[in-house]
Backbone as a ProteinNet text record, in pm:
[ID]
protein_1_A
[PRIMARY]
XXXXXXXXXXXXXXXXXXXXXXXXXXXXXXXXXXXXXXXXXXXXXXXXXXXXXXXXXXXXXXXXXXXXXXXXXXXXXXXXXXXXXXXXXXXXXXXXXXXXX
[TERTIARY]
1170.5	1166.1	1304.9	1304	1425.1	1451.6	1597.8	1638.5	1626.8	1642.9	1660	1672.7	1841.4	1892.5	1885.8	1897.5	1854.4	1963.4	1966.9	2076.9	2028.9	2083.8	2062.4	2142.3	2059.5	2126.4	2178.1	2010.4	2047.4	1953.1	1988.5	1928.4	1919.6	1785.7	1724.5	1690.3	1734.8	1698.7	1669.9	1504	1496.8	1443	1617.1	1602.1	1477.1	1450.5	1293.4	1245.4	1199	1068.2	1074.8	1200.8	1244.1	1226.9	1301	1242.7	1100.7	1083.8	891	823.3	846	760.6	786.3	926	973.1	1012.8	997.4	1037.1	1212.4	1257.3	1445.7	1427.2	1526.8	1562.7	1680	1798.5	1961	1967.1	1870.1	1929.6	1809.8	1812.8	1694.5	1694.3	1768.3	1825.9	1986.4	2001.8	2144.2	2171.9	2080.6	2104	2226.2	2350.3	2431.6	2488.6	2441.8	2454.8	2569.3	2465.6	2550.3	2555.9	2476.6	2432.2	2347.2	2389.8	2269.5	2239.7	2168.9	2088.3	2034.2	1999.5	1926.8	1808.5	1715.2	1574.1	1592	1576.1	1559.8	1415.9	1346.6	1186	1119.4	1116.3	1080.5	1083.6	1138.9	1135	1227	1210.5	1324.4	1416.2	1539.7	1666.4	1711.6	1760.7	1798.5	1875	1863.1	1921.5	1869.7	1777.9	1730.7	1620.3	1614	1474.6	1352.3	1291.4	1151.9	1040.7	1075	977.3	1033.7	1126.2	1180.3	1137.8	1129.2	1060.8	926.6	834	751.4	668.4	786.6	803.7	789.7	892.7	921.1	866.6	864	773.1	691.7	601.8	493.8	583.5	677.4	798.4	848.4	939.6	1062.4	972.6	842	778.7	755.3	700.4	642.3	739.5	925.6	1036.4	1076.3	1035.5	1088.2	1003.4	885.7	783.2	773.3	879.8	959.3	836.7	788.8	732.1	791.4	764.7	821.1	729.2	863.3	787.3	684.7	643.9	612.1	590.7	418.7	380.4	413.1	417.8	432.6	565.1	685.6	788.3	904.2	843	889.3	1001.4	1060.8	1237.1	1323.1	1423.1	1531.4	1515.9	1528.5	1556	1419.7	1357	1197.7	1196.8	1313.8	1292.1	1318.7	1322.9	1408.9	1253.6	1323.6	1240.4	1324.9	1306.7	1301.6	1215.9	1223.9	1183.1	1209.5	1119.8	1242.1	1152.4	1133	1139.7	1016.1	967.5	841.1	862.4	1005.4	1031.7	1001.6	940	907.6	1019.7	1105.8	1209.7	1348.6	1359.7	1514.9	1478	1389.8	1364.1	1524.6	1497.5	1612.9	1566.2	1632.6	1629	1655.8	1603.4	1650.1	1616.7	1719	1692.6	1683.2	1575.9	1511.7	1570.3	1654	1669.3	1677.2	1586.6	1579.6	1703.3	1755.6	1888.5	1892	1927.7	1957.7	1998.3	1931.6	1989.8	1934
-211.9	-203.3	-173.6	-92.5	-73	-188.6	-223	-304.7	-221.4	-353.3	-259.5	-291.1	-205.9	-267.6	-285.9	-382.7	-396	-436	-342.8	-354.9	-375.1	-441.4	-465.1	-353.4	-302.5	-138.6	-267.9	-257.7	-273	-336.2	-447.2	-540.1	-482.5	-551	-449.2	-608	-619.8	-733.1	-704.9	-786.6	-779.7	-910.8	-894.2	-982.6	-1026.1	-938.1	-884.1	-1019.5	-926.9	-1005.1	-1140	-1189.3	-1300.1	-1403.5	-1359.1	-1399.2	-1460.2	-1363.5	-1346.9	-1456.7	-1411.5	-1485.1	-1602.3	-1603.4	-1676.2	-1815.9	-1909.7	-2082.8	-2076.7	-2095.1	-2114.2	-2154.4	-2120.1	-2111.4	-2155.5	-2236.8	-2215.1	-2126.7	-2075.9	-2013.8	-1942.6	-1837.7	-1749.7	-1669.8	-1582.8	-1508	-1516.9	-1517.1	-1547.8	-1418.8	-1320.5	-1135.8	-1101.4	-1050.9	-965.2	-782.4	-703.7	-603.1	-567.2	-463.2	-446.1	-564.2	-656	-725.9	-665.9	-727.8	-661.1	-763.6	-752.2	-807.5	-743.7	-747.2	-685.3	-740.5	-658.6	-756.9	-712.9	-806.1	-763.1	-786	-704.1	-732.7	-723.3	-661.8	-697.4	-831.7	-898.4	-1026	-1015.5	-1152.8	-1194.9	-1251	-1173.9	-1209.5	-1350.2	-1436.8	-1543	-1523.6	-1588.4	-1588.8	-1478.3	-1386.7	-1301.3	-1367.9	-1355.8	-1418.9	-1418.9	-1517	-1519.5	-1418.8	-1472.5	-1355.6	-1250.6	-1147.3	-1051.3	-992.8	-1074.5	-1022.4	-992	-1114	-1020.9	-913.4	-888.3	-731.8	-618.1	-622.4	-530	-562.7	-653.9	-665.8	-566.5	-549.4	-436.4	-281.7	-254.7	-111.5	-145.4	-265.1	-356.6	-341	-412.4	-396.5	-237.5	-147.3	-56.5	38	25	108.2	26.6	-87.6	-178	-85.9	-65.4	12.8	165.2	209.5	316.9	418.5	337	431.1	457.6	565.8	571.9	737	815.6	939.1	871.3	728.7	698.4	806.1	796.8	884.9	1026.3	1048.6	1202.1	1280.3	1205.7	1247.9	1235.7	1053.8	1006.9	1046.9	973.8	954.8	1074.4	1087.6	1203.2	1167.5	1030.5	985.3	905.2	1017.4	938	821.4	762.3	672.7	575.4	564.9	462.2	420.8	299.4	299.3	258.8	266.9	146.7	103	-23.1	-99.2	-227.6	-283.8	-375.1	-544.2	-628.4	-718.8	-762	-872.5	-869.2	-971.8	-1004	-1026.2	-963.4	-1004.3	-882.3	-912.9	-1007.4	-1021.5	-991.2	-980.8	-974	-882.4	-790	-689.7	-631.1	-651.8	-626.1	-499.8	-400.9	-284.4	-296.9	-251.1	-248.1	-147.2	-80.8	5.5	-60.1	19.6	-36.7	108.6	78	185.4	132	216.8	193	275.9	127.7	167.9	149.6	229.4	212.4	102.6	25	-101.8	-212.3
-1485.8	-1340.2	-1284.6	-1182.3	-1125.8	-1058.5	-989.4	-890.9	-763.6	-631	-525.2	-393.9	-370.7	-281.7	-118.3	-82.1	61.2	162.2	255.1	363.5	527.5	558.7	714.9	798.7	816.8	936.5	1065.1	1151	1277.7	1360.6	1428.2	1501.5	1653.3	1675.1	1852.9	1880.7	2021.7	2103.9	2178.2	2270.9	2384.5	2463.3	2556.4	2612.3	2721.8	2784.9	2899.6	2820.3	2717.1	2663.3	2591.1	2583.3	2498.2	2639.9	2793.3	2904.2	2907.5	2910.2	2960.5	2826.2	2702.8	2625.8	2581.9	2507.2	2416.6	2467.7	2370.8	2415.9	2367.6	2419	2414.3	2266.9	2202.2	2066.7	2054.6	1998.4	1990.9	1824.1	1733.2	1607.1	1541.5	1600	1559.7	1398.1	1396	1294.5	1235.8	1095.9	988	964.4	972.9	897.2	1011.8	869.9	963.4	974.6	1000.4	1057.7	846.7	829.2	720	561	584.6	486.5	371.1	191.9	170.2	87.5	-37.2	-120.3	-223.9	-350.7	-445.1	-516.5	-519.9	-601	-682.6	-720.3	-913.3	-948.6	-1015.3	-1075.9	-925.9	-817.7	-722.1	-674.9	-662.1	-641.3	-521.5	-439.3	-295	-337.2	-293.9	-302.4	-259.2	-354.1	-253.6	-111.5	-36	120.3	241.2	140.6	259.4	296.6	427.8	472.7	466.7	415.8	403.4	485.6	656.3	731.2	728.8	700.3	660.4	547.5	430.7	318.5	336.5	407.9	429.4	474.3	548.9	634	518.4	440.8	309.5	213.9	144.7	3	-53.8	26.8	-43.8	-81.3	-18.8	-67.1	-133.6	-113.6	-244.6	-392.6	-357.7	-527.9	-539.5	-507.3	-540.6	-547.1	-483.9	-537.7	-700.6	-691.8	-815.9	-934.6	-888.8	-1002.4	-1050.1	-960.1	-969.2	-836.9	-803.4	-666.3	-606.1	-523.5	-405.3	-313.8	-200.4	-145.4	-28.1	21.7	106.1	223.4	235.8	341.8	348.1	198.3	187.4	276.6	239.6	292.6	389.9	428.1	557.3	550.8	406.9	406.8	318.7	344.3	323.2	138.4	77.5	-8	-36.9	-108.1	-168.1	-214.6	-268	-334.2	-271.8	-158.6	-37	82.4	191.2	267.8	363.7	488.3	666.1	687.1	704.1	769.9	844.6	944.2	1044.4	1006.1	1020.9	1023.3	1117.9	1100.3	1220.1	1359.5	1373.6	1469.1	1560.5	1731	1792.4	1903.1	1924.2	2022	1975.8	1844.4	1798.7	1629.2	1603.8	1502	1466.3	1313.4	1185.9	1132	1084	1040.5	920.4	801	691.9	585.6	562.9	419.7	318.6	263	103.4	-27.1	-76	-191.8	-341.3	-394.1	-543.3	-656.6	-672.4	-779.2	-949.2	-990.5	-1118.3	-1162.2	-1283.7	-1372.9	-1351.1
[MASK]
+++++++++++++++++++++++++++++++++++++++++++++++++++++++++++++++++++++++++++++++++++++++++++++++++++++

């Protein structure tokens, strides 16, 4: 199985809706802008986040299995993915690329 590495692009907040919906929080999200992580065997990296992983998981394993080309072409780099996090007030961006070793 390949490894495969995971980086935090870029965090989108909205405040509107964190207003409108959300119950006050003091510590929502630890991911920082440029963070990464590596699975090994498809597996979750220690310290990346649980609801985050299971945002990605289903790409993380299936680049681990040497899949990839998602949706017939989404990405520049078949063997890669984006995706954000299922936060819907403070959504994490993250590239998924499958690396050698």
């Amino acid at each position: 199985m390949k490894k495969v590495k995971i980086t935090a692009i870029r965090q989108t907040v909205y405040p509107d809706l964190m207003a409108r919906y959300e119950n006050p929080i003091e510590h929502a999200c630890d991911v920082r802008e440029g963070q990464q992580w590596i699975s090994v065997d498809g597996q979750r990296p220690e310290g990346l986040c649980p609801s985050a992983w299971g945002s990605m998981r289903e790409f993380v394993e299936a680049l681990a299995r040497g899949e990839g080309n998602f949706f017939d072409g989404w990405m520049q780099n078949p063997m890669s993915a984006m995706v954000s996090c299922n936060d819907g007030f403070r959504p994490f961006s993250f590239y998924l690329e499958a690396v050698e070793g």
